[in-house]
C-alpha positions as a printed Julia matrix, in Angstrom:
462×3 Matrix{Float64}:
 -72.44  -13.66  269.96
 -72.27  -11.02  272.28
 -69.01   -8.97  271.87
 -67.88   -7.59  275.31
 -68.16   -4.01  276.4
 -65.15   -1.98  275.51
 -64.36    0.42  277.8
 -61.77    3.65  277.03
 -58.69    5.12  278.93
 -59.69    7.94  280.7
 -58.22   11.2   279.32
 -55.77   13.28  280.85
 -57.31   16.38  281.5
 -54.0    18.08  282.22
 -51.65   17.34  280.01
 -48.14   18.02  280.5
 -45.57   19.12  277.39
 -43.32   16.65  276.48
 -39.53   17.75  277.36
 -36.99   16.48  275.22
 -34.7    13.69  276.95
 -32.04   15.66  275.28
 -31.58   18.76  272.73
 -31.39   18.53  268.69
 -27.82   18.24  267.5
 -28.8    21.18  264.85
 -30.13   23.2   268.14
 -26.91   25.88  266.95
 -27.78   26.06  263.63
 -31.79   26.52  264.48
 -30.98   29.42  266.82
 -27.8    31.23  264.76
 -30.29   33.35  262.86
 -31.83   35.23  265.64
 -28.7    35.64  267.09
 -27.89   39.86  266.79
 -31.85   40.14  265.62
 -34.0    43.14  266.85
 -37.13   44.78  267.1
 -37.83   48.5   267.1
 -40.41   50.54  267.12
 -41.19   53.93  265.85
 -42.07   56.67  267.88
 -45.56   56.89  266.63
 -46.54   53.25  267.55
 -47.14   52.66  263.92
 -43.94   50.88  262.16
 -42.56   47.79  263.73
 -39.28   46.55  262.33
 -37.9    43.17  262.42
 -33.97   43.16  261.59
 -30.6    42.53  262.03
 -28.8    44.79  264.15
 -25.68   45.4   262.16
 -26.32   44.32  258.42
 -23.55   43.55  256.19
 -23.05   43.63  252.16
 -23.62   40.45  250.62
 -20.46   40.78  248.51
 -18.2    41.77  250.87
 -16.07   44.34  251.54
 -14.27   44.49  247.97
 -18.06   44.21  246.32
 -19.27   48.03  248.04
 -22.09   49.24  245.33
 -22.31   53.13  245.95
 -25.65   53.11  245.38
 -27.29   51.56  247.9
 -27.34   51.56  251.71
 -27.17   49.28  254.25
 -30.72   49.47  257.12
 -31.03   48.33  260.39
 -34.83   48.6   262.71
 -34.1    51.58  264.24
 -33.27   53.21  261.14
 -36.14   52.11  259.26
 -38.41   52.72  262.11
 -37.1    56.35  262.65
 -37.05   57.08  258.85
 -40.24   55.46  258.34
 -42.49   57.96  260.84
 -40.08   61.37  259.2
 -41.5    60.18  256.04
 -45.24   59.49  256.89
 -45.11   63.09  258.66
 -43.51   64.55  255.73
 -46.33   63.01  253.19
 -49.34   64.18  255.76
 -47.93   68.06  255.87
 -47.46   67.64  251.66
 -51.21   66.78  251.36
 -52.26   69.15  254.68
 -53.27   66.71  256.89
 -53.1    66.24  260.76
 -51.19   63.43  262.17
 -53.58   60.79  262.58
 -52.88   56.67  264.2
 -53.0    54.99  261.07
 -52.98   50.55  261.11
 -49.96   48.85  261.96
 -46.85   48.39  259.61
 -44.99   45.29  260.24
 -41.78   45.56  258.4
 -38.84   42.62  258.13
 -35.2    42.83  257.25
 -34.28   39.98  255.33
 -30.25   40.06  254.55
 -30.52   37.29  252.23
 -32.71   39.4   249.29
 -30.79   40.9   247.09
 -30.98   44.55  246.93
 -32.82   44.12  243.46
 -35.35   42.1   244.67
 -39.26   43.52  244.33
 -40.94   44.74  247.38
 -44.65   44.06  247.47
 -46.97   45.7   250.26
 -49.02   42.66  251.36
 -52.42   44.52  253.14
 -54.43   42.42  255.86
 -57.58   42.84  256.11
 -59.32   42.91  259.46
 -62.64   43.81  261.47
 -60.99   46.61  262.97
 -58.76   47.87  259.78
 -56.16   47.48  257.82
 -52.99   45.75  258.56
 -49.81   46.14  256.47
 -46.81   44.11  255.8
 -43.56   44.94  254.28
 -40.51   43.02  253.14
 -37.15   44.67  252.78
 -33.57   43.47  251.93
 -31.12   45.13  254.51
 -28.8    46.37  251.46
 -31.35   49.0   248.97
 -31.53   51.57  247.34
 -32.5    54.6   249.35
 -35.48   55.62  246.29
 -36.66   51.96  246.89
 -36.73   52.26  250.5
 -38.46   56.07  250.59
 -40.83   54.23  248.07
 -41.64   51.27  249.52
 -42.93   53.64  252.44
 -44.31   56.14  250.64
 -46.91   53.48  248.89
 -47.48   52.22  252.69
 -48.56   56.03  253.97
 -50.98   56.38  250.73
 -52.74   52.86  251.44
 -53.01   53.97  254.72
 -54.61   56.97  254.06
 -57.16   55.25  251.19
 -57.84   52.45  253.7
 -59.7    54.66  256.26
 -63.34   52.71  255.91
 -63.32   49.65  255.43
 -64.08   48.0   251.35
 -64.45   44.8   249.51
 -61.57   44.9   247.14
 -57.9    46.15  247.78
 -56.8    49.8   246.98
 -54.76   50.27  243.95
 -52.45   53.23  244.75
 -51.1    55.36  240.7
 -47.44   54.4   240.15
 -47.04   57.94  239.06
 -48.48   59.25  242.44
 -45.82   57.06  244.57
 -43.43   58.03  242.42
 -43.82   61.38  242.31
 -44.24   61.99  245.89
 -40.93   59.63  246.8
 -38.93   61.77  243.79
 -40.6    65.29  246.27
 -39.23   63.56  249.56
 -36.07   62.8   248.23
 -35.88   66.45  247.46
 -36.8    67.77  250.59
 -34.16   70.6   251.69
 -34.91   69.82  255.82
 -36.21   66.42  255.71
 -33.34   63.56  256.85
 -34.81   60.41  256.17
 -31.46   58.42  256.44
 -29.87   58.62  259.79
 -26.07   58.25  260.05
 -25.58   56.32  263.07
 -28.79   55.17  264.63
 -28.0    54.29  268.8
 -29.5    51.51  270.35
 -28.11   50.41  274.14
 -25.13   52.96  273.28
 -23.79   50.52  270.48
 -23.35   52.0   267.34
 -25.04   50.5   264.17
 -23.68   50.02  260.79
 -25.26   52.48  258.62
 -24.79   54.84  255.98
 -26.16   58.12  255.34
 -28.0    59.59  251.88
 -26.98   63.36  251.73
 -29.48   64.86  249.4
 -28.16   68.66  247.97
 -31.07   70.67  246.71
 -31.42   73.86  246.37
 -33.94   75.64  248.67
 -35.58   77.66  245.81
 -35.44   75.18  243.09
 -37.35   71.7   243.9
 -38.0    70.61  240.51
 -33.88   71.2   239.6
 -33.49   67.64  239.19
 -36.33   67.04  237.1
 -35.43   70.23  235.1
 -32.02   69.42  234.15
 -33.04   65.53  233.35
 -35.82   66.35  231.02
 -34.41   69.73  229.24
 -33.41   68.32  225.88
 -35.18   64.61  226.62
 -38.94   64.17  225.31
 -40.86   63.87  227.78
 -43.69   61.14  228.36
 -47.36   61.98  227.58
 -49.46   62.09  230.55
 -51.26   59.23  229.02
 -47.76   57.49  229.2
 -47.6    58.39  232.61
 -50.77   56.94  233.59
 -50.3    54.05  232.0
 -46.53   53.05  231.63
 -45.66   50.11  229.43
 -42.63   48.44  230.96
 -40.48   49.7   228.29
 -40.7    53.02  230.39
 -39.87   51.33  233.53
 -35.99   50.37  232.09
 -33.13   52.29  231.63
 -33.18   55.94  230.91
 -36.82   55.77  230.23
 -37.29   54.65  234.07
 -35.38   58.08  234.79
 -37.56   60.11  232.46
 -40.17   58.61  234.42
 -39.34   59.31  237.42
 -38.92   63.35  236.79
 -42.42   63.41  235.04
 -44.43   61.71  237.93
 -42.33   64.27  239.95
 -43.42   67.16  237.87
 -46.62   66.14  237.84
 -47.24   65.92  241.65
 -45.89   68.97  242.53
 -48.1    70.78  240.06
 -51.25   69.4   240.94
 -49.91   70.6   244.26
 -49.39   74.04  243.14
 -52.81   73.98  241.65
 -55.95   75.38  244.12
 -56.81   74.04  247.09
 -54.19   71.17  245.42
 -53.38   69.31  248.77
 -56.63   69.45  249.25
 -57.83   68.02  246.12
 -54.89   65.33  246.29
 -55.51   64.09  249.31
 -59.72   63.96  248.58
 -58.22   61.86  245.61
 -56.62   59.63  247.42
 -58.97   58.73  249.67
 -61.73   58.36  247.03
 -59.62   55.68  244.93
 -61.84   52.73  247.26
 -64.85   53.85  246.09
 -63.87   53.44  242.17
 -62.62   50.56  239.83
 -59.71   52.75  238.26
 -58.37   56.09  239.29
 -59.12   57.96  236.03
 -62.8    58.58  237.32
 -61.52   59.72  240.73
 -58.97   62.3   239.01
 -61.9    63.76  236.83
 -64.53   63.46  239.45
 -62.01   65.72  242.12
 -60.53   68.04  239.17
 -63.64   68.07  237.11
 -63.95   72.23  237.38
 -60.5    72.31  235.86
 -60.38   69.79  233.69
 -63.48   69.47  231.14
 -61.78   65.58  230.16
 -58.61   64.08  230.01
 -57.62   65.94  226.53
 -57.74   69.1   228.21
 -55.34   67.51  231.2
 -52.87   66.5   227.85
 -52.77   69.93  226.97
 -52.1    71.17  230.33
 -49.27   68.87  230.86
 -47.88   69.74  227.25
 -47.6    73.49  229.07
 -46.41   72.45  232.67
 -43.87   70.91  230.36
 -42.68   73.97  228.35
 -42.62   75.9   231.73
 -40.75   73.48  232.97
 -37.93   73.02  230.1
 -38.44   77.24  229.09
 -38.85   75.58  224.98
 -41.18   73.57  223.59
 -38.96   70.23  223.18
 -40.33   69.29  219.63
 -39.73   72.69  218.13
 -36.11   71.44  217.16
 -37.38   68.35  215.75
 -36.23   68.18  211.91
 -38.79   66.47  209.5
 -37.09   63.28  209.76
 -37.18   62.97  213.45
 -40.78   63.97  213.3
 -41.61   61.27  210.85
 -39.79   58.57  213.19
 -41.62   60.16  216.33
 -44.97   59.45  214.9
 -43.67   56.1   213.52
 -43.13   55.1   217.28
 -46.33   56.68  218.72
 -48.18   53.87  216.33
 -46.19   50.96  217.94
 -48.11   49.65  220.65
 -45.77   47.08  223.63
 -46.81   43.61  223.87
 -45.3    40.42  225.31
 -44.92   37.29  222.95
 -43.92   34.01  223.83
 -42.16   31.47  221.71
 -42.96   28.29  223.32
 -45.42   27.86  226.16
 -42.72   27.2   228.51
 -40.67   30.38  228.02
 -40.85   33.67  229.93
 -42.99   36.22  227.51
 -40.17   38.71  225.55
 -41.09   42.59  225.47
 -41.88   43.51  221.9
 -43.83   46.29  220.16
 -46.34   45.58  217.61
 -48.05   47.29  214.79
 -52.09   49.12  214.99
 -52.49   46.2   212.18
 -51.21   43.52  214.07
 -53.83   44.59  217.34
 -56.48   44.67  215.59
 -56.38   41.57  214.15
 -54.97   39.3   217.15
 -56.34   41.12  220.39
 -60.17   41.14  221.66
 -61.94   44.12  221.74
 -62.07   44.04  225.37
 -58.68   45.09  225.25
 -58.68   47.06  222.5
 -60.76   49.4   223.08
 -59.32   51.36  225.91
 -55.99   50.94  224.29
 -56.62   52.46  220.92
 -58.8    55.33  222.85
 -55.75   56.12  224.59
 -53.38   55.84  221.12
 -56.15   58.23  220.03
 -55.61   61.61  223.19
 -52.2    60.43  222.03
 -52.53   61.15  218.07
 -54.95   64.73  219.21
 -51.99   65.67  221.62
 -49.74   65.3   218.45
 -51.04   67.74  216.66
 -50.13   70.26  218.93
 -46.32   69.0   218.48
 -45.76   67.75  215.05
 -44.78   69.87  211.96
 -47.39   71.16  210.14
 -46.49   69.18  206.98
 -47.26   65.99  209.3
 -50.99   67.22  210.47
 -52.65   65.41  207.62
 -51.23   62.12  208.78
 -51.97   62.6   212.41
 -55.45   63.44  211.25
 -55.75   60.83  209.05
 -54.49   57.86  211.48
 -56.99   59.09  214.32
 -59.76   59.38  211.99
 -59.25   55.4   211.22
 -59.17   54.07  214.41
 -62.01   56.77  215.39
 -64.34   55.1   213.18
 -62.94   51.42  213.9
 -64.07   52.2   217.82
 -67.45   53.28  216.91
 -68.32   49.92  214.39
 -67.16   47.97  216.48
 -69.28   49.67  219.53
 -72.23   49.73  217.36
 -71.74   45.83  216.71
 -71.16   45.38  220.6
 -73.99   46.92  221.38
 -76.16   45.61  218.61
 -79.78   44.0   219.69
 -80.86   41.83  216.94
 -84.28   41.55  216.62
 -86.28   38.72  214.29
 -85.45   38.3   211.25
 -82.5    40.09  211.52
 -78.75   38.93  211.74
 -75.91   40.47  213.76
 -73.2    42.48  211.89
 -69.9    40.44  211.47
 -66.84   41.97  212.62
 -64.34   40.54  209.92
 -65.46   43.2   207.45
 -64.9    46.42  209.67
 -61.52   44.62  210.85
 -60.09   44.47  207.25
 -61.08   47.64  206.17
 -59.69   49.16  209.15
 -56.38   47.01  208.4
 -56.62   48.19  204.62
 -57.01   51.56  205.52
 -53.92   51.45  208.28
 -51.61   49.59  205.0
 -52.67   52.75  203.46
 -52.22   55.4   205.36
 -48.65   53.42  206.2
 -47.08   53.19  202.49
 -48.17   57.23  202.08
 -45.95   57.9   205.5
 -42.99   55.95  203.9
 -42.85   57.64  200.65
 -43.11   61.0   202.88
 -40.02   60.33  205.29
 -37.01   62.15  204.03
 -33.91   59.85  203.08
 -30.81   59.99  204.87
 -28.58   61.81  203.48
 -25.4    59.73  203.35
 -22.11   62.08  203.45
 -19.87   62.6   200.46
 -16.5    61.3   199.66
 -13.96   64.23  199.98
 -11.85   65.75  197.27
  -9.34   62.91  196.38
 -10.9    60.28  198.16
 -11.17   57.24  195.16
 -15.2    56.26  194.69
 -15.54   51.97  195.5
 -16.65   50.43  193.22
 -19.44   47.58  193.57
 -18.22   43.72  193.45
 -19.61   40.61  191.2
């Protein structure tokens, strides 16, 4: 059978949109939240913000939280080019058209929420994108744009792999902004159309003469973190006082390595080397190599910025005890442990002992290197009558690092079998039990007070 030619509707080559017979009953509640929406840009071109124009608390009225603010665009926009200029003049460079910033105002974030720079990737550049709630902080918002500026300055050519900015570096130049005597990042009443916008103002009192005041008076009488802590925080030092202790080192820091020579011009060839590297450790040493001979020597020099800074060493008032219970913490090493498989991970510390038995090497090794500048540092700080037992903890781990190197690297050849690594593990274990039990009989008791004159001695119960 023949089946009969079938033959197709010719196709509309201009094709008119479909209107609606009639408009969506929800049309009010699909256009309510762009109603009293803006979008402002900066002077510079750069920063476009998305927003509402007059932002209110989430709790109300009665729920006012003194520390935060409340943004619209304009403000952002206007406070977002004062602080880009501000970071180029820190680090001595000219005003240059950087890539775009697209930032958003969401009002339903809460003002704790995170706020992740997402960077886009293009033929042309780089592209950045910014989420903010419209009731912050003012640090989070100075830092949120602070991290923006340094990506935009490390982005200049274009790479493979995405720029990973130091936490200390954003937070030590957001902690110098926030300092600035004649910088106004927060405007009081940004104008738009002659309508006024609700906003608050930060007023920032610093003396002229005395950046670092801040940072002074929050670490004299605090211990302040190693620079290896610094570099690499555990989130322990993100929380709570420790996140303020924090803060005033990476401040400290910054404006040193400022103060150093030619240090804008050092920090800023820094920066924009961090593409070409994996971590920014090589970067640091490869730009203050004639300074620094390795990152011991930068320990040291931040054990001195830090007794200039405070006019006393802080852990010449230590007593024996609190020495003992110092170095008792330096061995601890953060880790996250989960229960069950379905719970969040908890925040714990763990034992030398307890690493070396139940993390790979991969990991270990650049953890107990840096436990090690730690334990050298120490020596520096402890009490004499502690040296042996500094010595003697980074003298085990020392020669755990180097077995288990040589066993790494090993090349068996015929005949010949490849080292096992339970052995070296256990003896380094043994030797840490060791080297433990000796610190424990060492530590001085507590000595409990004694009953006044009069006062009747209990007696223990059966």
């Amino acid at each position: 059978p023949v089946v009969p030619p079938r033959t197709a509707p010719p196709r509309n080559t201009n094709p008119k949109p479909v209107v609606p017979t009639r408009l969506p009953d929800n049309i009010d509640r699909l256009l309510k939240h762009r109603a009293g929406y803006k979008t402002a840009n900066s002077q510079s071109s750069q920063f476009t913000v998305f927003g509402p124009v007059s932002p209110k608390r989430r709790g109300g009225i009665l729920d006012v939280n003194a520390d935060t603010i409340l943004i619209a665009p304009d403000h952002v926009a206007i406070a977002a080019d004062r602080m880009r200029f501000a970071i180029l003049k820190q680090l001595g460079v000219r005003p240059f058209l950087g890539g775009k910033v697209k930032i958003r105002l969401d009002p339903t974030l809460l003002p704790a929420a995170t706020v992740p720079v997402v960077t886009v990737r293009h033929l042309s550049g780089y592209t950045y994108e910014l989420t903010l709630p419209c009731e912050i902080d003012a640090p989070k918002l100075v830092r949120a744009l602070v991290q923006v500026t340094l990506l935009d300055l490390a982005n200049r050519k274009p790479q493979l792999r995405d720029t990973e900015i130091p936490f200390w570096l954003t937070v030590g130049f957001t902690q110098i902004l926030l300092t600035e005597p004649d910088l106004v990042l927060v405007i009081r009443k940004p104008e738009s159309g002659g309508k006024e916008m609700a906003t608050e103002e930060v007023i920032r009192t610093v003396r002229r003469h005395d950046p670092l005041a801040g940072a002074r008076a929050r670490l004299n009488g605090r211990r302040a973190f190693d620079f290896s802590e610094i570099s690499m925080p555990s989130p322990s030092h993100l929380r709570g006082e420790n996140w303020k202790d924090f803060q005033a080192c990476s401040h400290l820091l910054v404006n040193r390595l400022l103060t150093l020579p030619m240090g804008p011009q050092r920090l800023q060839g820094m920066i924009r080397q961090l593409p070409e590297s994996l971590n920014w450790q090589t970067v640091f040493m490869k730009i203050y190599g004639d300074l620094f001979a390795d990152m011991l020597v930068v320990e040291k020099w931040w054990a001195v910025m830090i007794v200039q800074l405070t006019g006393q060493n802080q852990y010449q008032n230590w007593t024996l005890l609190e020495a003992v219970e110092k170095l008792e913490d330096l061995l601890k090493l953060p880790a996250e442990l989960k229960l069950n498989s379905a719970d969040s991970p908890l925040e714990a510390e763990i034992t030398l002992q307890q690493a070396l038995r139940g993390w790979d090497f991969d990991v270990q090794r650049p953890t107990l290197q840096q436990k090690i500048n730690q334990l050298i540092v120490a020596r520096l700080k402890m009490p004499r009558q502690l040296l042996p037992f500094v010595n003697e903890y980074g003298r085990i781990l020392e020669m755990y690092l180097a077995k288990r190197m040589r066993v790494a690297n090993f090349k068996p050849r015929r005949g010949q079998a490849r080292p096992k690594v339970a052995p070296i593990i256990d003896e380094a274990v043994r030797l840490l039990d060791g080297a433990d039990r000796r610190l424990l009989l060492f530590k001085p008791e507590v000595a409990t007070p004694k009953p006044a004159m009069g006062t009747p001695v209990p007696t223990p119960t059966n």
